[in-house]
C-alpha positions in Angstrom: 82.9 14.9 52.2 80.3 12.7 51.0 78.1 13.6 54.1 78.2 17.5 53.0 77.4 16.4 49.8 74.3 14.7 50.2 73.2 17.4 52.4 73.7 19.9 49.2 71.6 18.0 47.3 68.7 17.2 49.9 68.9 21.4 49.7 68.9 21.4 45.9 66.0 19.1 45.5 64.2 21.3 48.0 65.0 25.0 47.6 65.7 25.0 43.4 64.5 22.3 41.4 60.4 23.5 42.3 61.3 26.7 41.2 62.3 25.0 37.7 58.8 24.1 37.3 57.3 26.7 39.0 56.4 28.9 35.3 55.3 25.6 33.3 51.7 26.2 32.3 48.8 23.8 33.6 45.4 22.9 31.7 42.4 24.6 32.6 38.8 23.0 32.7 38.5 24.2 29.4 42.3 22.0 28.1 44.0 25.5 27.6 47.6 26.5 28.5 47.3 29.2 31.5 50.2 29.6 34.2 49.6 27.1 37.6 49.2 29.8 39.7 45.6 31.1 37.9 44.2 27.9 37.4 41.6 27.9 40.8 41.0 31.8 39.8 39.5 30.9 36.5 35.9 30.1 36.3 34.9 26.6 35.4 33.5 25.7 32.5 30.2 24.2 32.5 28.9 21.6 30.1 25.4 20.8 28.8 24.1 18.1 29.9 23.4 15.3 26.8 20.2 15.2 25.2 18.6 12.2 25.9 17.5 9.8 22.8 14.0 10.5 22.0 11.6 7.2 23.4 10.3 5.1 20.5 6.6 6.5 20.6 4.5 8.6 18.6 0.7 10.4 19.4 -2.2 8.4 19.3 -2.9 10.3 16.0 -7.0 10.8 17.3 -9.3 12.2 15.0 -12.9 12.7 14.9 -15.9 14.4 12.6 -19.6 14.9 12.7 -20.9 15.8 9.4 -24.7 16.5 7.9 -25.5 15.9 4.6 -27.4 14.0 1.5 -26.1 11.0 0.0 -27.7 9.7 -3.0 -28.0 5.8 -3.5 -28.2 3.8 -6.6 -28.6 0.7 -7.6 -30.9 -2.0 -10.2 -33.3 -1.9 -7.5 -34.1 1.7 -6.9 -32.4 5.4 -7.0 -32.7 7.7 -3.7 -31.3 10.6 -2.1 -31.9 10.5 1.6 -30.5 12.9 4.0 -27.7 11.5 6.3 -26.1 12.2 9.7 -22.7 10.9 10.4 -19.9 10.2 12.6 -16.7 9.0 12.7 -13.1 8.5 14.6 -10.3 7.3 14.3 -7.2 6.4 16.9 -4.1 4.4 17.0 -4.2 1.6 19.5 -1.1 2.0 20.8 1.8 4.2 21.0 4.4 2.6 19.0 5.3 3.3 15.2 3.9 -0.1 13.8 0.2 0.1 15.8 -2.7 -0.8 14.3 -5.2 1.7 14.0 -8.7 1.1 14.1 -11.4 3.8 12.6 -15.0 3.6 13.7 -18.5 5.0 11.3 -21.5 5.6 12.3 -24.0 7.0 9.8 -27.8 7.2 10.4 -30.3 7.5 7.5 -34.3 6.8 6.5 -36.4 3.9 5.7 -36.8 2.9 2.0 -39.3 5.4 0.8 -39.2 7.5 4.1 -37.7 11.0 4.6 -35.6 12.6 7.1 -35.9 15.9 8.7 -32.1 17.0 9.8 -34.6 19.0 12.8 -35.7 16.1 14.4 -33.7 13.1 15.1 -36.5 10.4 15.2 -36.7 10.3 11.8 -33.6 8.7 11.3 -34.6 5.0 11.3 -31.3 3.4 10.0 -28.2 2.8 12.1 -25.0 1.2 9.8 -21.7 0.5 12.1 -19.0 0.0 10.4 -15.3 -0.7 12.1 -11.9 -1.0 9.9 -8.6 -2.0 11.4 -5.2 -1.1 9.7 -1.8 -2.4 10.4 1.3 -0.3 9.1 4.0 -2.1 7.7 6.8 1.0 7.3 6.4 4.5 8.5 6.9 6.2 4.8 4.4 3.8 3.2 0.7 5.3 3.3 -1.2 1.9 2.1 -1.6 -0.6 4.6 -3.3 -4.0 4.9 -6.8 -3.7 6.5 -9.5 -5.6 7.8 -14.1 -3.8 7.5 -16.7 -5.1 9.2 -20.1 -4.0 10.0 -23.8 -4.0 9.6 -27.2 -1.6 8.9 -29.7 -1.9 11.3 -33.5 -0.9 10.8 -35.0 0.3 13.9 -38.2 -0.1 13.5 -41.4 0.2 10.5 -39.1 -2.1 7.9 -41.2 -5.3 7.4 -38.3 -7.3 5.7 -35.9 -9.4 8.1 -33.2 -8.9 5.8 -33.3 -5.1 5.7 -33.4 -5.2 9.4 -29.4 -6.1 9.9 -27.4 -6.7 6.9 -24.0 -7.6 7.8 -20.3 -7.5 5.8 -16.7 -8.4 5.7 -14.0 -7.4 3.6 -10.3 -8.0 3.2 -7.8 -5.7 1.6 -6.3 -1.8 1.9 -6.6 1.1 3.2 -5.0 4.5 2.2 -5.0 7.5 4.9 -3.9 11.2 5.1 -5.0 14.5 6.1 -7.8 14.6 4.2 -9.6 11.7 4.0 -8.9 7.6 3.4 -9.7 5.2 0.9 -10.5 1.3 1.4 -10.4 -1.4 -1.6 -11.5 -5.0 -0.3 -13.1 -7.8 -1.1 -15.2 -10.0 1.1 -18.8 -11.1 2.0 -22.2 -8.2 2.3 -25.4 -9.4 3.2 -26.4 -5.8 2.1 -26.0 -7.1 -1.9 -28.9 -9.6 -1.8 -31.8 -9.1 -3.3 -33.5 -12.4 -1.8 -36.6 -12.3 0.1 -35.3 -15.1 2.2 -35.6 -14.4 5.8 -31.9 -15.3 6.6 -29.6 -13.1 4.7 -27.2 -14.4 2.7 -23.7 -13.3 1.9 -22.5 -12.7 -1.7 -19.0 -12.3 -2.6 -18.9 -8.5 -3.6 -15.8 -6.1 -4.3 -15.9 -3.0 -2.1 -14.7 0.3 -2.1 -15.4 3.5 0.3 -13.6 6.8 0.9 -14.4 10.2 2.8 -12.4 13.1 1.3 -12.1 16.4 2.1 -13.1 19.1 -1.2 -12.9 22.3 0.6 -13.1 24.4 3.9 -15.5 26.3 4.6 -14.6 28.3 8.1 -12.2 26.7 10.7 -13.0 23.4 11.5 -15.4 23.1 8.9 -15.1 21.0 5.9 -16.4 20.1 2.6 -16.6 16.5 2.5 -16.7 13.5 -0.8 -18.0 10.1 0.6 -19.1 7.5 -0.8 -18.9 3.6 -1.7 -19.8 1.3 -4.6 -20.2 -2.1 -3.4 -20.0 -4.7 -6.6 -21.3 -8.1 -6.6 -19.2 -11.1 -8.0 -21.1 -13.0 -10.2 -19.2 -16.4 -10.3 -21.6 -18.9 -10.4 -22.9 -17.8 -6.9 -26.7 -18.8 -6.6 -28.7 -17.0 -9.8 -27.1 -14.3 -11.6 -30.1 -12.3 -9.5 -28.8 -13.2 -6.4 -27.8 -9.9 -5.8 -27.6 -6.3 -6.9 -25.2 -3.5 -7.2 -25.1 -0.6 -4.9 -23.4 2.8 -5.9 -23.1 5.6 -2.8 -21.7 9.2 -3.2 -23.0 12.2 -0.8 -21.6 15.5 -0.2 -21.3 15.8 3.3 -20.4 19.7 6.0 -18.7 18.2 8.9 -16.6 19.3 11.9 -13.4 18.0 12.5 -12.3 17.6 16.2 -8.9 16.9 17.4 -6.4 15.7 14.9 
């Protein structure tokens, strides 16, 4: 008796209880409720693949113009307007949010009490270089600490040693945006001195020196302000003659390259 009963339920286990479970429904690739049976003839469900985090790095943020123009000069010495050829760039040194970035001037003029034809290029007989180096601090904050240096050449013509290569150096701020920047600094400029000494000398002098952008005019040309008015400290340095004030504003048409 107990033989025949095991054998009914070897059957049992074998022949009914599958067909108990043979109607419970299965999860699809997509987590939904279908019958076991239609689960292979159901299409599977594809997934798109995660976007990857952006890298930490930004575009070098280049930027260069070539402008023409007349800037007028004045200061207790003299008052000029000289025709003036410039150009400048500008390009972040590296690729990350916090790198510094450095903009380089060049802007050629005349001799004192020459003129300049914008048709022929060997009239310009002054060269000034001038190099500024910012550092962000955060990505929402527009003012950032920088460092100017730079110097005017005379080529050739300019019997004074101390016109011939006037050098500076200034601490502070610059400001930079679409249209133009602004620097604020203060520092050292040989170009202050009104000494006929044959070694320049450098006089503590407040600086400040923009390039902005008034208007377009077709595509990549602008309308452009610069200018600078360089301010000498009188605090006790040397006579109160030592040196001389020096205002700067021109109107300048340049072309803008890749921004």
């Amino acid at each position: 008796m107990r033989r025949w009963a095991w054998a009914a339920g070897f059957l049992w286990t074998q022949l009914w209880l599958p067909s108990l479970f043979a109607d419970q429904p299965c999860r699809d690739d997509a987590g939904r409720f279908v019958p076991c049976d239609e689960v292979e003839k159901l299409p599977a469900v594809e997934y798109p693949a995660p976007t990857p985090a952006p890298p930490d790095t930004k575009a070098d943020g280049f930027a260069m113009d070539a402008g023409l123009g007349v800037v007028a000069s004045l200061s207790s010495e003299a008052s000029s307007g000289e025709p003036t050829a410039e150009v400048s760039a500008a390009f972040d040194v590296a690729t990350n949010e916090k790198s510094p970035r450095l903009s380089l001037l060049g802007r050629f003029g005349a001799l004192p009490g020459e003129t300049v034809s914008l048709t022929d290029p060997t009239t310009f007989r002054s060269l000034g270089i001038e190099g500024t180096l910012s550092q962000p601090l955060w990505s929402n904050l527009r003012i950032r600490p920088a460092v100017q240096v730079g110097a005017e050449f005379r080529f050739s013509g300019d019997e004074q040693p101390l016109h011939r290569a006037a050098r500076y150096g200034y601490l502070g701020a610059r400001v930079e945006g679409e249209d133009g920047y602004l620097f604020l600094g203060v520092g050292g400029d040989e170009r202050l001195s009104t000494s006929d000494r044959s070694t320049p000398a450098y006089l503590p002098a407040t600086a400040v020196s923009w390039s902005l952008r008034i208007g377009k005019i077709t595509g990549a040309i602008d309308a452009r302000l610069v200018g600078r008015v360089l301010l000498y400290l009188r605090m006790g340095y040397g006579a109160s003659d030592a040196g001389s004030d020096v205002a700067q504003v021109g109107v300048l048409v340049s072309v803008g390259g890749k921004r």
